[in-house]
C-alpha positions as a Markdown table, in Angstrom:
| # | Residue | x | y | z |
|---|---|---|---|---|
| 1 | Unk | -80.0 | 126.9 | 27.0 |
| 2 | Unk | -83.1 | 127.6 | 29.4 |
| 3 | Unk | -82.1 | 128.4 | 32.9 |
| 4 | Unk | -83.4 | 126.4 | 36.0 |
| 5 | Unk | -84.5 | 129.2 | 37.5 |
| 6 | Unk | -86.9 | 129.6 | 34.6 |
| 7 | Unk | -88.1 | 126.5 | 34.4 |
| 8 | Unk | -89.1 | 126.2 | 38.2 |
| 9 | Unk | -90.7 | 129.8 | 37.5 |
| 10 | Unk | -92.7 | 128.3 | 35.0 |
| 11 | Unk | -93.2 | 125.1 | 37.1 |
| 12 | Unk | -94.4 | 126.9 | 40.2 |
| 13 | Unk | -97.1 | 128.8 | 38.1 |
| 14 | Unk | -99.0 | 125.6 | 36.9 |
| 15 | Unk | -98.7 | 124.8 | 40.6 |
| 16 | Unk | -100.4 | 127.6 | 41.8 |
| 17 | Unk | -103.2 | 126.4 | 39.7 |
| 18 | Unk | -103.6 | 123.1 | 40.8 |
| 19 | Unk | -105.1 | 121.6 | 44.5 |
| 20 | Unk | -103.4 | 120.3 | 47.4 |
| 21 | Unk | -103.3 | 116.4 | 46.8 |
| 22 | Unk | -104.1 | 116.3 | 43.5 |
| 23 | Unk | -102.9 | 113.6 | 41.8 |
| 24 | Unk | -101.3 | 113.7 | 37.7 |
| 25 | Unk | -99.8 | 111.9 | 35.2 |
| 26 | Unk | -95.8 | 113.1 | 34.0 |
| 27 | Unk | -97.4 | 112.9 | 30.2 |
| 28 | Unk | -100.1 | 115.6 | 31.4 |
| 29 | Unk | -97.5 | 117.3 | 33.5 |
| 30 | Unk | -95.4 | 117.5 | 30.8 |
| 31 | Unk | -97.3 | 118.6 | 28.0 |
| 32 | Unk | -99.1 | 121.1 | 30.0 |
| 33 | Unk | -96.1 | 123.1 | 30.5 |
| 34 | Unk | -94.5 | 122.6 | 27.1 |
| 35 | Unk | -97.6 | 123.9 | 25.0 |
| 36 | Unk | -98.3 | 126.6 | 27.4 |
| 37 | Unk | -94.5 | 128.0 | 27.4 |
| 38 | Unk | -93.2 | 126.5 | 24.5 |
| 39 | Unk | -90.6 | 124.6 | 25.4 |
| 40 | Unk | -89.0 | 121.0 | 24.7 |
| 41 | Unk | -91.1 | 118.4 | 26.7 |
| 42 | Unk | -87.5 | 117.3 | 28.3 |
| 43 | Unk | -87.1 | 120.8 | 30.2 |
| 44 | Unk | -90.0 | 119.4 | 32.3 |
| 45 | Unk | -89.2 | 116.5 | 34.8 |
| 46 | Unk | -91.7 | 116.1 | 37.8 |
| 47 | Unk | -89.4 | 113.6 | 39.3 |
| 48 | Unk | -86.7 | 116.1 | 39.9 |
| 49 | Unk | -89.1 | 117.6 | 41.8 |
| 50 | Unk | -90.2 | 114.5 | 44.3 |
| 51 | Unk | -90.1 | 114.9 | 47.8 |
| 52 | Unk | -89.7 | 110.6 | 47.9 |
| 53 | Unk | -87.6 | 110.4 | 44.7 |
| 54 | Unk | -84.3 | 111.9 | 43.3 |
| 55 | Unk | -82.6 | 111.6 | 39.7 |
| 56 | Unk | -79.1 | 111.5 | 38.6 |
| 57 | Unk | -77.9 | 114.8 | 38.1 |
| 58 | Unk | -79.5 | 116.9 | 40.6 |
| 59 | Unk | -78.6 | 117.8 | 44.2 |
| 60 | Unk | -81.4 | 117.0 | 46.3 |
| 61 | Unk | -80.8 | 118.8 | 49.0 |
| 62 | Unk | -80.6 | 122.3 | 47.0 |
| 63 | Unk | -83.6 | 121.0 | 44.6 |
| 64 | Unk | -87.4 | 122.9 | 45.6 |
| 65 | Unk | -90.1 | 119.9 | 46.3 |
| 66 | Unk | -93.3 | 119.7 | 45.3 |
| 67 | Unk | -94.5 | 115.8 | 44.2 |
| 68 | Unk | -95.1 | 112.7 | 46.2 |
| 69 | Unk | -94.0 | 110.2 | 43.6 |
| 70 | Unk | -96.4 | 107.3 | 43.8 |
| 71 | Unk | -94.1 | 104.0 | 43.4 |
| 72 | Unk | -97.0 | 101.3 | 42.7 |
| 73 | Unk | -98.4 | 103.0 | 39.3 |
| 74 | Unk | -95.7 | 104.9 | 36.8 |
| 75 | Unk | -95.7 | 108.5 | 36.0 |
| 76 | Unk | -97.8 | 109.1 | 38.4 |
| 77 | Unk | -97.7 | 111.9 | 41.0 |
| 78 | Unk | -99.4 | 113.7 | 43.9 |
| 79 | Unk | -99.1 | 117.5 | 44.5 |
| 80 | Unk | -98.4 | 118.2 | 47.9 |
| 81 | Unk | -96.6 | 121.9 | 48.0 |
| 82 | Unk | -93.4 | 122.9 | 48.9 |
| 83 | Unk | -93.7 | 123.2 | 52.8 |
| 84 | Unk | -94.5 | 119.6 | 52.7 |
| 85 | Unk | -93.4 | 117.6 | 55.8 |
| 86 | Unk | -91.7 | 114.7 | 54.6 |
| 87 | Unk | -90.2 | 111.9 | 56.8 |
| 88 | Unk | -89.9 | 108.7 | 54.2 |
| 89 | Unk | -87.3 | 107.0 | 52.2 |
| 90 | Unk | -86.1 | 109.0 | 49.3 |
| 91 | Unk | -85.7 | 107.0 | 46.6 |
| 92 | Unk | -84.0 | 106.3 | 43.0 |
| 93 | Unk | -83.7 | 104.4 | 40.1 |
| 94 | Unk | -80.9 | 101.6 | 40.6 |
| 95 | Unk | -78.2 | 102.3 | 37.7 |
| 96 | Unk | -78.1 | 99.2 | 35.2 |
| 97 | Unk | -75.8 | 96.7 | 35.6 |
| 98 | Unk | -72.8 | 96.2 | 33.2 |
């Protein structure tokens, strides 16, 4: 099993590549960092990483943020650093009804 800490290592170096606001697709995203480290494409998930989103299964509050999650177009996402000031609604995906 890959560790976290990996995988935001490996995260945090595409990052350092890209520019402040630049916007990206989860598919481009994804297969960046699983062709360049060689890793199973579900290792990477730019949600978990969303400043105005959170996912079932991680703590929010101890999770690093980097993304702006933009709500009007899917997969798509804006990079904004981790020092980001965010004030906004923090959002998820409602669970499915039984």
């Amino acid at each position: 099993m890959v560790r976290e800490s990996q995988i935001q290592k490996e995260i945090e170096s595409l990052l350092s590549t890209m520019e402040y606001e630049q916007e990206f697709t989860r598919r481009w995203f994804i297969k960046t960092l699983s062709s360049q480290y060689g890793r199973a494409r579900h290792n990477y998930i730019p949600s978990d990483y969303c400043y105005n989103w959170t996912n079932k299964g991680i703590v929010y509050e101890n999770q690093p943020h980097y993304f702006i999650k933009d709500l009007s177009v899917r997969g798509l996402y804006k990079y904004v650093g981790k020092n980001y000031v965010y004030n906004g609604k923090v959002y998820s995906k409602p669970k499915k009804q039984k």
